[in-house]
C-alpha positions as CSV (number, residue, x, y, z in Angstrom):
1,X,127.0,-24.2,65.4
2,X,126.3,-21.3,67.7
3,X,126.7,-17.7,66.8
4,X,129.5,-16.1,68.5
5,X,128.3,-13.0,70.6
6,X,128.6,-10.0,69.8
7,X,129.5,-8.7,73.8
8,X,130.6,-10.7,76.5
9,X,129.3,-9.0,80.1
10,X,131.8,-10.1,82.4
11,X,130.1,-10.0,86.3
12,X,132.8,-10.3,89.3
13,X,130.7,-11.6,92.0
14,X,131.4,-12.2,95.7
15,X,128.1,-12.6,98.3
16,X,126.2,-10.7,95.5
17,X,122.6,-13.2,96.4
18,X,121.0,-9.9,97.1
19,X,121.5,-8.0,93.4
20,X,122.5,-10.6,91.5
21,X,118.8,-11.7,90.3
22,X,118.0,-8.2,89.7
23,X,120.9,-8.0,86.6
24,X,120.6,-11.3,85.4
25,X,116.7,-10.7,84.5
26,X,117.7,-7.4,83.1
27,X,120.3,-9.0,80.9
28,X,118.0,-11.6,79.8
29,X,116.3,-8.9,77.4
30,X,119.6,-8.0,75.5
31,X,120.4,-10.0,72.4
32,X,123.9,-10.9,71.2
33,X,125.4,-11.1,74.6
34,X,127.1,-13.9,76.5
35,X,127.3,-13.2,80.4
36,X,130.0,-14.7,82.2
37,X,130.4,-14.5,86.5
38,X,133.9,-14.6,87.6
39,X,133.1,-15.4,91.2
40,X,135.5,-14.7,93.8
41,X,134.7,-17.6,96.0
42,X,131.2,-17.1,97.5
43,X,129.4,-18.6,100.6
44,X,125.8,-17.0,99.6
45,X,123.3,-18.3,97.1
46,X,125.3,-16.0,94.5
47,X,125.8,-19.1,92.6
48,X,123.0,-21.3,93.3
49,X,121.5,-17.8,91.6
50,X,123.2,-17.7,88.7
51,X,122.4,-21.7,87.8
52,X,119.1,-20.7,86.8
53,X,120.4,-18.5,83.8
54,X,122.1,-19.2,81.1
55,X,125.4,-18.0,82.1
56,X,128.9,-19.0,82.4
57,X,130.5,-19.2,85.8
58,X,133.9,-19.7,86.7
59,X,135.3,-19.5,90.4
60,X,138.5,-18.3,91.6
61,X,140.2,-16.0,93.8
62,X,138.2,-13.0,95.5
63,X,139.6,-9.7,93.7
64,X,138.6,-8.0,90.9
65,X,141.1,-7.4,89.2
66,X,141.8,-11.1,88.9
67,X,137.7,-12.0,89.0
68,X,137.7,-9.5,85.7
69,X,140.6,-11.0,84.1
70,X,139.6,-14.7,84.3
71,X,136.2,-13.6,82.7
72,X,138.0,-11.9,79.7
73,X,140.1,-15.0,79.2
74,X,136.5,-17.0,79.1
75,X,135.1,-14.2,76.4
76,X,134.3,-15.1,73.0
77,X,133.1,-11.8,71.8
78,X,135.1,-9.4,70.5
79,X,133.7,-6.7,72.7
80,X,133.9,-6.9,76.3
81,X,131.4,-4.9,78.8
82,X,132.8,-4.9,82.4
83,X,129.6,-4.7,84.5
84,X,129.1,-4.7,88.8
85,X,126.5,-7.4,89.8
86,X,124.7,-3.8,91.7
87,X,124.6,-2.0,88.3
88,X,121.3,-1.6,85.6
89,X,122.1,-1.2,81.8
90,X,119.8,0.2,79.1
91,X,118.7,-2.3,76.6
92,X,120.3,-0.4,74.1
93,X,123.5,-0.8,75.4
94,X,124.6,-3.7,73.0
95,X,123.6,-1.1,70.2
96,X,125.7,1.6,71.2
97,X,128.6,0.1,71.9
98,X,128.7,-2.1,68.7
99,X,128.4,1.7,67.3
100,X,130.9,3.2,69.4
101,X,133.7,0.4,68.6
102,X,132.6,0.9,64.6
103,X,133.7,4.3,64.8
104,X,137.0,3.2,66.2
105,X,136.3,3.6,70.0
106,X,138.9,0.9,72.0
107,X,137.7,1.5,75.2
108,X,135.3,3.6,77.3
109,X,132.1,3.6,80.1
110,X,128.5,4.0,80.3
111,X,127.7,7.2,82.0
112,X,126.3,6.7,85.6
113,X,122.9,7.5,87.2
114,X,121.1,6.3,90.7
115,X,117.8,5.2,91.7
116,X,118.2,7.6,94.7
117,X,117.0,11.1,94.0
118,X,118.7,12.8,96.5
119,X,120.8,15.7,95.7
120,X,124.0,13.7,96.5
121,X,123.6,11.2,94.7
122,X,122.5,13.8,91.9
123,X,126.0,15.2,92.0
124,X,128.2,12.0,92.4
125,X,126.5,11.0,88.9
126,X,127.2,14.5,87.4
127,X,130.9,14.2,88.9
128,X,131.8,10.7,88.0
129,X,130.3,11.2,84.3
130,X,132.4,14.5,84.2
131,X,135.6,12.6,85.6
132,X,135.0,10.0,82.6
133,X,134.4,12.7,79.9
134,X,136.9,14.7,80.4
135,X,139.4,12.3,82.1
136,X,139.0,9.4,80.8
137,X,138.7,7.7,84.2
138,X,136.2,5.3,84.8
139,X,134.8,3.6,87.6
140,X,133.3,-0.1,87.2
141,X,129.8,1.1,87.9
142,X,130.4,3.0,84.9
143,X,130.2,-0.5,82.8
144,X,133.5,-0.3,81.1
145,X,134.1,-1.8,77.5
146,X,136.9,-2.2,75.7
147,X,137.8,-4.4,72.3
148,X,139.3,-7.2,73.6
149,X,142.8,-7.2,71.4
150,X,142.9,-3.5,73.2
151,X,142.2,-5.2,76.3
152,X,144.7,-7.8,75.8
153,X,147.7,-5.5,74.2
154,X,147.2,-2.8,77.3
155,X,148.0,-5.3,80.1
156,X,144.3,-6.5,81.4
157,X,143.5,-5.0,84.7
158,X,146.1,-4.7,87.2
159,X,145.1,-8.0,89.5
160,X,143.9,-5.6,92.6
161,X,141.6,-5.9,95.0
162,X,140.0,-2.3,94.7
163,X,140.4,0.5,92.0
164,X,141.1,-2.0,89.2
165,X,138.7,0.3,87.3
166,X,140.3,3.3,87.8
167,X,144.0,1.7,87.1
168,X,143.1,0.2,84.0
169,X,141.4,3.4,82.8
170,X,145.2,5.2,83.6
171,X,146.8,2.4,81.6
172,X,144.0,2.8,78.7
173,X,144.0,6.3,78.1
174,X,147.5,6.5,77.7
């Protein structure tokens, strides 16, 4: 019988060929994952991609807000780690958020940092990881987690397009 994970990454793709390798040889150092794509529909070798992994894929309608949703439905973890195909994670990542959920976190991000030095970039990261912080709004470069009975008892994310992330962080704060 196989061990149920401990975090379910859940990947919305859509034309991702060009990053999606990148993450999916990252996440292949992480133990106690599963890693499921929700792809909305591509016409790349997104998917051609992801068949040499061991992940999940399931197809579906392009929109992240659904793409996100049809991967949580798929989750068997308890934890759920919301992750853009363009994004890097620490390999301590599981670790933390195993320890952030044991001390009763629901919900929250990663903070965010860029492979481009330049000053902009340098204060988008130092913004966006204030905004979260302080605001408790996160963006879904900012690989959001939740529990998934929080996930499920707070509505899901709100089946847009763009700024799922930032409506679902509204609904979870509250």
């Amino acid at each position: 019988m196989e061990q149920k994970p401990l975090v379910s990454i859940i990947i919305p793709t859509l034309n991702e060929a060009r990053k999606i390798e990148g993450l999916l040889q990252e996440l292949q150092f992480l133990f106690g994952i599963e890693i499921i794509i929700s792809d909305g529909g591509s016409t790349d070798d997104t998917l051609k991609i992801c068949a040499n992994y061991p992940v999940k894929v399931y197809t579906g309608t392009a929109g992240r807000g659904i793409q996100l949703n049809i991967g949580a439905q798929a989750a068997r973890a308890d934890i759920l780690l919301f992750l853009h195909a363009d994004c890097h994670i620490s390999t301590e990542i599981i670790q933390q958020l195993s320890d952030a959920v044991g001390q009763g976190r629901m919900w929250g991000c990663a903070q965010i940092n860029f492979d481009d030095p330049a000053f902009f970039f340098k204060c988008l990261a130092f913004i966006s990881n204030w905004r979260a912080r302080v605001l408790s709004s996160c963006y879904g470069d900012q690989a959001i987690f939740c529990q998934k009975d929080f996930f499920y008892r707070n509505g899901k994310f709100p089946e847009m397009v763009f700024l799922e992330d930032l409506a679902f962080s509204h609904i979870a704060r509250r």
